[in-house]
BATIFI-158769 format. One record per residue (C-alpha): residue number from 1; y, x, z. Coordinates in nm, 2 decimals, decimal comma, m for minus. Layout:
(NUM (Y X Z))
...
This chain:
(1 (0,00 0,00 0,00))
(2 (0,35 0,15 m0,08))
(3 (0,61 0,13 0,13))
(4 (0,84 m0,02 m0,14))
(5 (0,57 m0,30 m0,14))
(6 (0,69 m0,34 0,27))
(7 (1,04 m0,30 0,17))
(8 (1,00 0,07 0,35))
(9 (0,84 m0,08 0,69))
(10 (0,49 0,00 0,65))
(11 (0,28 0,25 0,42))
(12 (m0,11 0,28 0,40))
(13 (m0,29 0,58 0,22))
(14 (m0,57 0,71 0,21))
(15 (m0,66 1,12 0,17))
(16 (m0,85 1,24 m0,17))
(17 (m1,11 1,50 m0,17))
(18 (m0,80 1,76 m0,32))
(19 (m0,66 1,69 0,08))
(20 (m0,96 1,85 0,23))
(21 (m1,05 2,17 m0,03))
(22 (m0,92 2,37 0,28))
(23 (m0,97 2,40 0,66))
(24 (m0,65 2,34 0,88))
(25 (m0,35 2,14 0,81))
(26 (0,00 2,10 0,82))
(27 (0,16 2,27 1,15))
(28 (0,23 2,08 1,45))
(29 (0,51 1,88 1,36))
(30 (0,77 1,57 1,54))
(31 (0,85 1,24 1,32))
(32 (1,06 0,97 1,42))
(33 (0,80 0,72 1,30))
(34 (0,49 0,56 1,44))
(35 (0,16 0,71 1,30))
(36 (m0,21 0,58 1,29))
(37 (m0,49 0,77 1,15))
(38 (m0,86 0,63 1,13))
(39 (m1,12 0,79 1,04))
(40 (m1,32 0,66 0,77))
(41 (m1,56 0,92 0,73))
(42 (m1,60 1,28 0,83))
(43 (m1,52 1,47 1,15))
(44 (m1,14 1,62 1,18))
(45 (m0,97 1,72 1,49))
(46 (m0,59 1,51 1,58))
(47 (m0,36 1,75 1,77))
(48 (m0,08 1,56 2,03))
(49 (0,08 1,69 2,24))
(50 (m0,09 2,07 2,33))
(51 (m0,42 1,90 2,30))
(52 (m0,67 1,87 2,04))
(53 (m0,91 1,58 2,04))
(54 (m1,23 1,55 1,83))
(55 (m1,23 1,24 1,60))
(56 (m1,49 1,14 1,38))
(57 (m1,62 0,85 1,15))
(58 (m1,45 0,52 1,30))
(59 (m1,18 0,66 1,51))
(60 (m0,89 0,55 1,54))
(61 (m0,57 0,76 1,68))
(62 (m0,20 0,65 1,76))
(63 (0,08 0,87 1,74))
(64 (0,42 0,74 1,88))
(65 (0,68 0,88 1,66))
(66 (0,93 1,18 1,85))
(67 (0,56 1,33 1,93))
(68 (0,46 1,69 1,84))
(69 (0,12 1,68 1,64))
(70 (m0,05 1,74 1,35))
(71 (m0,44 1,70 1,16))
(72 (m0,70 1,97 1,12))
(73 (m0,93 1,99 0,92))
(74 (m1,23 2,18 1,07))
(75 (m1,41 2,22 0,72))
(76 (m1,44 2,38 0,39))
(77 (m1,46 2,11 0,12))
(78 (m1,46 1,81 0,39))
(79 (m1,62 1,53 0,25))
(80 (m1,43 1,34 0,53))
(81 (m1,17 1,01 0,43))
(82 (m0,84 0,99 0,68))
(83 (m0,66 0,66 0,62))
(84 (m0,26 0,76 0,75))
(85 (m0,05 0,44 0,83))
(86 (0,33 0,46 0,92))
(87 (0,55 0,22 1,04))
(88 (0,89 0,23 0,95))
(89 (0,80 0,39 0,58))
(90 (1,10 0,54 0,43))
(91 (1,10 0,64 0,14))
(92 (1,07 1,00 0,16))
(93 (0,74 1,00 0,38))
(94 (0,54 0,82 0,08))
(95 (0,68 1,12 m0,22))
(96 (0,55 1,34 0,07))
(97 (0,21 1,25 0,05))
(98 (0,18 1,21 m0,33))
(99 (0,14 1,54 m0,39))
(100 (m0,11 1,60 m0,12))
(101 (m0,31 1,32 m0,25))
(102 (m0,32 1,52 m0,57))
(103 (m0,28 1,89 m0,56))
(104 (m0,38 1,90 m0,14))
(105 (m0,03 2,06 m0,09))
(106 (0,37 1,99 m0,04))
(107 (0,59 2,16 m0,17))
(108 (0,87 2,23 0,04))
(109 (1,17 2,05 m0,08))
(110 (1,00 1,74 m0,03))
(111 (0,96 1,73 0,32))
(112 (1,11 1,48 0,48))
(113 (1,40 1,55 0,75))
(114 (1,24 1,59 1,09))
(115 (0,94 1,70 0,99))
């Protein structure tokens, strides 16, 4: 679901194969949004606040926006799926993951502010 489909208050994606190639993630980092992730498939470890949790196939994690954290994958060629959901969606957080969906990186000029 795009956010423009929400008029920018909600966005739904879910990761590609591409995403996952590589073990780790993007560095710990602080949004202002609300984020969910839930784990369709796979094992992946959530990192909030200092501490890393575990999360595997049906897990679900909430992340109050203004919280440091960040994804890992643990995983060469992770067959895992991660649904991401974020509420509010601006605009800039969807062209952020576009790429990652399809090349599983960001370039740097598209990161949103704050992150």
């Amino acid at each position: 679901m795009s956010n423009l489909d929400t008029g920018e208050a909600l966005l739904i994606r879910a990761a590609t194969p591409q995403v996952f190639e590589h073990q780790g993630g993007p560095p710990p980092h602080v949004h202002r949004n609300d984020e969910i992730i839930y784990i369709v498939s796979g094992e992946f470890i959530v990192h909030i606040d200092g501490k890393d949790y575990n999360v595997q196939s049906g897990d679900t994690v909430f992340i109050p926006g203004g919280t440091i954290h960040t994804d890992i994958n643990p995983i060469i060629n992770n067959p895992g799926t991660l649904i991401t959901i974020f509420q509010p969606a601006p605009g800039k957080v969807e062209a952020f993951f576009t790429p990652i969906s399809q090349y599983g990186n960001i370039p740097k000029a598209i990161v949103p502010d704050g992150w």
